[in-house]
N, C-alpha and C positions, 0 to 999 in steps of 0.2 A: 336496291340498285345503287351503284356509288353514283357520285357524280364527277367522278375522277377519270381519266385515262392518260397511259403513256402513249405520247406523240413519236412519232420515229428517230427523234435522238436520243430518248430513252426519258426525256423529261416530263415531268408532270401536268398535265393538260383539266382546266376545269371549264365546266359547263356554267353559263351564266347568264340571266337573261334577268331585265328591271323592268319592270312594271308602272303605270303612272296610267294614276286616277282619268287624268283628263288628257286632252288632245296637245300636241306639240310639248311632251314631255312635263306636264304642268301636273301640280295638284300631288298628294300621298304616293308614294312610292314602295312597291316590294320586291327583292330582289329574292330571285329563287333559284336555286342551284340543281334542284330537281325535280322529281313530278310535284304536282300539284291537283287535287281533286277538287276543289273548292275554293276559288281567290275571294269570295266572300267574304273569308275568317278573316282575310288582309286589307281588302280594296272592296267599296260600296261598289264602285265600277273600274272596268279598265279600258280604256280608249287608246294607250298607247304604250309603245315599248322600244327598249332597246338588246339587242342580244351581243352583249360583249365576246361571246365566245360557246362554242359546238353548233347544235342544231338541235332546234323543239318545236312540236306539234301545238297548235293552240288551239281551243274547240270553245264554242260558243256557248257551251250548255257545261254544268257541273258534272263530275265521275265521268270525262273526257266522252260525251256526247254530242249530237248535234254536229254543227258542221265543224270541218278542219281544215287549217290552213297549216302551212310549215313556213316555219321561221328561222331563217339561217343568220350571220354574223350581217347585222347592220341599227339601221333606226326606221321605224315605224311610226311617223307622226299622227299617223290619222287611223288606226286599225279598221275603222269601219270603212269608210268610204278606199281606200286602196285597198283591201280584200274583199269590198262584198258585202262584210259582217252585215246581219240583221240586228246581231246584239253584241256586247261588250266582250269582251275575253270571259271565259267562265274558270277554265279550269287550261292544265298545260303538263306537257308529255315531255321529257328528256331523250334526244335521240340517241344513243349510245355510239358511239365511233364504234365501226367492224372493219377490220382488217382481215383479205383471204378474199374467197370467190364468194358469188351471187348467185343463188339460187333459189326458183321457186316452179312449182310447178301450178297452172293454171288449167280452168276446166269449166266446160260450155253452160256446164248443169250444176244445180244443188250439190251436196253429199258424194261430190268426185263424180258427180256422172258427166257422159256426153265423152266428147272430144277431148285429148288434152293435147297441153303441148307444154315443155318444160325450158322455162329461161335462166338466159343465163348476164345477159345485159338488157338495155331499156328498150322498150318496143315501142315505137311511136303511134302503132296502130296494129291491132290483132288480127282485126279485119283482110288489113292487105299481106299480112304476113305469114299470117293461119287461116287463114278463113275461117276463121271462128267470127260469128254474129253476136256472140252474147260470153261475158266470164262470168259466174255465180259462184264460184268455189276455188279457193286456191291453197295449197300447201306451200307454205316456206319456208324452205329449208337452210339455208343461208343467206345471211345480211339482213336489211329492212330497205324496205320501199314505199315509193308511193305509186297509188293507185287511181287514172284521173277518169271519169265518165267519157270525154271524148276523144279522138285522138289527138294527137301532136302533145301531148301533157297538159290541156284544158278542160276546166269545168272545175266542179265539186270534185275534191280528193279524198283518201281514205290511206293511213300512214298502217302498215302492216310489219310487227316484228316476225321473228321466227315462230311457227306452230301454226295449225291446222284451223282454216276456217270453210266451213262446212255449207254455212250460208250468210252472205252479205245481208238480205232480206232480212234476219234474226240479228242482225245487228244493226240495225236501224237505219239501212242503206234500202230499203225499201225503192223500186222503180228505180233505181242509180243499173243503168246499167257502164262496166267499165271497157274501157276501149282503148287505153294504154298504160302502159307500165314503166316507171321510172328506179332504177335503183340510189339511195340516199349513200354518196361519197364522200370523200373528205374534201373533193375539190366543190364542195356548196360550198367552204366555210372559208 
């Protein structure tokens, strides 16, 4: 996966996001320009960060596990206490800028079963929108999203590229049930 894209003037745009060992910017620093499965090999911990530019996933556990949070263009002095964290950054995902339509289709049940209903911008809540009670399975077909447990885009999220997921539960989203749906823009950045 590059870490590159053209921006709409046709100029070259990079992803880039620094790392720091300790809180308020302090301590060993790594700068990564794309995914990363392991910030171990670089930083004993990571408390805090800055994202110079695009947007990346960051999970709390190594091989992009555990919980996630997205981190678009700014500073993050404290990653634990402003997100939540229970632990230090583990590992970190590069969002890809998509350019074109959003799509995905979403479904009440495991393996496409149940209800569905297919989106095409961000749902604040499924419930009032589909009457759908529960998503467990979604195909996406264009762009990437995020995925939040409750409505209005709150709680534990879940960052989805394009391709089929069959069941959240087999991916470690166990009892997360989700209840709104966000598409990842250029206007986060």
């Amino acid at each position: 996966m590059s870490n590159t894209g053209m921006n709409m003037r046709g100029k070259l745009t990079f992803f880039q996001i620094i790392f720091y060992e300790e809180k308020n910017f302090q301590g060993r620093t790594h700068e990564c320009m794309s995914d990363s499965s392991d910030m171990s090999t670089y930083l004993n911990r990571c408390h805090s960060c800055r994202v110079e530019s695009g947007c990346f996933m960051v999970y709390d556990c190594p091989n992009y596990m555990g919980n996630q949070f997205f981190m678009r263009r700014g500073e993050y002095s404290d990653c634990m206490s402003m997100m939540g964290m229970r632990e230090c950054i583990r590992s970190c995902r590069m969002i890809p800028m998509h350019r074109g339509q959003y799509r995905m289709k979403i479904y009440e049940r495991e393996n496409f079963g149940g209800q569905s209903n297919e989106l095409m911008d961000d749902c604040d809540n499924i419930q009032d929108r589909y009457r759908m009670s529960d998503c467990m399975s979604c195909h996406v077909q264009d762009g990437h999203w995020l995925m939040y447990e409750q409505p209005n885009y709150r709680g534990k999220m879940m960052y989805l590229r394009p391709g089929e997921y069959r069941s959240f539960r087999d991916m470690g989203m166990s009892g997360t049930r989700f209840m709104s749906m966000r598409r990842i823009t250029d206007s986060y950045n």
